[in-house]
N, C-alpha and C positions, 0 to 999 in steps of 0.2 A: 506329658502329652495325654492328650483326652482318647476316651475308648473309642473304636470308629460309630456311627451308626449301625444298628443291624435291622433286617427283617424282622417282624413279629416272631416268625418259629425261629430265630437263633442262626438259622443255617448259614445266612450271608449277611454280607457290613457292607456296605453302600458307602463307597466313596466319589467325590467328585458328579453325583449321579450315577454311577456306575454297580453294578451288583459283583460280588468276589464271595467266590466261598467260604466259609470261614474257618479255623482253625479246628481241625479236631478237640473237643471241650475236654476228653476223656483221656487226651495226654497229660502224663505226670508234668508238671513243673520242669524238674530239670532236663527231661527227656527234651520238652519244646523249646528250653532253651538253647540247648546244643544242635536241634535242629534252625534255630531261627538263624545261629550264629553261622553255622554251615551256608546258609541260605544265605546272607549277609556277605558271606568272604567269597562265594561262587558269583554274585551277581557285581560285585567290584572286580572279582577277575573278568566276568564278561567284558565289561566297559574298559579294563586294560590292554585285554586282546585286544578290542575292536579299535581302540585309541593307535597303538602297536601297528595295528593290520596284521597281525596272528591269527588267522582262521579257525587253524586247529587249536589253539589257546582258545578260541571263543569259544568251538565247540564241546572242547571238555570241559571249561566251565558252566555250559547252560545242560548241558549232561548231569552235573552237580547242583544246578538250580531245581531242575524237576525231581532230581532224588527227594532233593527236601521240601520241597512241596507235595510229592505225593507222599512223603511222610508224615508230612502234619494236615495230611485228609485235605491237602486244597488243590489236589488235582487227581484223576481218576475216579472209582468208585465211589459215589456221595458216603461220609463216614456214616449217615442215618442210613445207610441200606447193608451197613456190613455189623455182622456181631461183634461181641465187646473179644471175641479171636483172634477174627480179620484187623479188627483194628489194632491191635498189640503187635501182630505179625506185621503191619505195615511199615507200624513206625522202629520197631526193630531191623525190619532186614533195609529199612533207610539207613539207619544208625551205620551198620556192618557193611552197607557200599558207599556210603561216604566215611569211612574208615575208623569207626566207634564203634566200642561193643556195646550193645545195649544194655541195660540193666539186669543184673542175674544171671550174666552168662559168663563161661569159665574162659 
C-alpha cells in the first residue's frame, strides 16, 4: 500500500480530498505499532457493537478509538506545538489506558 499524500510541512495526508492529521513522526516503531493495532481492534469492535446494537459496546470501544489516536498525535494537541516530553507522555499514558505498559517502565 502506497504512503498517503501529505501537506508540504508533513503535518497532514490528504485523503480522498480530505486533510487528517498525521501520525506523530517522533513515535518509536514499535510503540506506533501497538498503538495502530489498538486503534485497528477498537474501530472493528465499534462496528460490532453497532452491527449488535450494543451501545455501551460501541461506546467503550470508541473510548478505545480516541486513546489511540490521541496517542499517535492525531487528535488533541497538534504534536508540532508540544515538546519532545509532552509527546512521550502522550503516547505512553495511551499505551497504559489501553492496557500496555509503555516502553521502560517496570
Amino acid at each position: 500500500m502506497s504512503e498517503p499524500e501529505r501537506t508540504p510541512d508533513g503535518r497532514y495526508i490528504v485523503v480522498r480530498g480530505r486533510r487528517w492529521r498525521a501520525t506523530d513522526p517522533a513515535i518509536p516503531d514499535d510503540v506506533r505499532s501497538a498503538l495502530q493495532q489498538h486503534l485497528g481492534k477498537a474501530r472493528a469492535e465499534v462496528g460490532a457493537g453497532r452491527r449488535t446494537g450494543d451501545d455501551e459496546r460501541v461506546a467503550a470501544a470508541r473510548t478505545r478509538v480516541s486513546a489511540a489516536k490521541h496517542g499517535l498525535g492525531e487528535r488533541g494537541t497538534p504534536w508540532w506545538d508540544l515538546d519532545d516530553d509532552a509527546r512521550r507522555e502522550r503516547w505512553e499514558s495511551a499505551l497504559h489506558d489501553l492496557g500496555d505498559r509503555p516502553a521502560g517502565s517496570s
